[in-house]
C-alpha angles and dihedrals in degrees: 000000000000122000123248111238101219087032157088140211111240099165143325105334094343130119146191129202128245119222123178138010133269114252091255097061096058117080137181107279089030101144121194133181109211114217147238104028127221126246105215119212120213077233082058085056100035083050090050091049090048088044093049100038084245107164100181102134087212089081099052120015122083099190100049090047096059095073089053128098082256107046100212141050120292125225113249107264094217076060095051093047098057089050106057085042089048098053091062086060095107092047092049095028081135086063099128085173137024094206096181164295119274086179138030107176128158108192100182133018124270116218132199102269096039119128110211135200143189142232128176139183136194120252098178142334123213145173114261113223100201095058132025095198091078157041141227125248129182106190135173114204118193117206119220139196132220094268089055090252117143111251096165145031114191122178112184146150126251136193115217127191126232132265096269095028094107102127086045091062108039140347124274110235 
């Protein structure tokens, strides 16, 4: 019987994806494109303001928008940014901890019918002291439209477990 290359065995003639990788296989200069993209809907952004009590009239109103330097409605950036984090999920699947962002930035302005993608590199890798189980990333993940224009620029810390660390990361089904 041949191996499946993305999963694992769990019993007679049944699989289980694999999604990430473990903390060793990834280096500084690594570069990855997450896939698919994402097309955001100017609903997606009117649903994040009212999630996030945001009351800027940019994200949802049409008439006021027109008299800005854009002409039309924005999507929320706190939208935007969980997007473009949320599209590297399958790459850092291991991630047992988001630590932080050292860099928000969003360099151009997303609008409702935009499909947006995600690319990330790695800046460093290093051990983590407090827990053997897992490894340090710093990443910066760019966010891309359709057009391939940069929208975001995201540099963050991961922690990744360990080959071997898969019960530490998610449950086996």
């Amino acid at each position: 019987m041949s191996e499946f290359l993305a999963y694992v065995s769990t019993g007679d003639k049944r699989y289980r994806e694999c999604f990430g990788l473990d903390f060793e296989q990834f280096a500084a200069g690594q570069k990855f494109q997450h896939r698919p993209g994402l097309t955001v809907s100017q609903q997606d952004s009117r649903d994040e303001c009212l999630d996030t009590l945001n009351q800027q009239m940019l994200h949802f109103d049409e008439a006021f928008a027109a008299h800005t330097e854009w002409k039309q409605c924005l999507v929320d950036s706190t939208l935007t940014t969980k997007v473009v984090m949320g599209l590297t999920w399958e790459t850092f699947a291991k991630r047992t901890r988001l630590l932080g962002f050292e860099e928000i930035t969003l360099t151009k302005p997303v609008f409702g019918d935009d499909t947006l993608y995600a690319e990330s590199e790695i800046l460093d890798r290093a051990d983590w002291p407090d827990d053997a189980r897992v490894g340090r990333l710093k990443v910066v993940t760019q966010g891309l439209n359709q057009r391939g224009e940069p929208i975001a620029r995201l540099v963050h810390d991961l922690l990744i477990a360990r080959a071997g660390q898969d019960n530490f990361t998610r449950v086996n089904y």
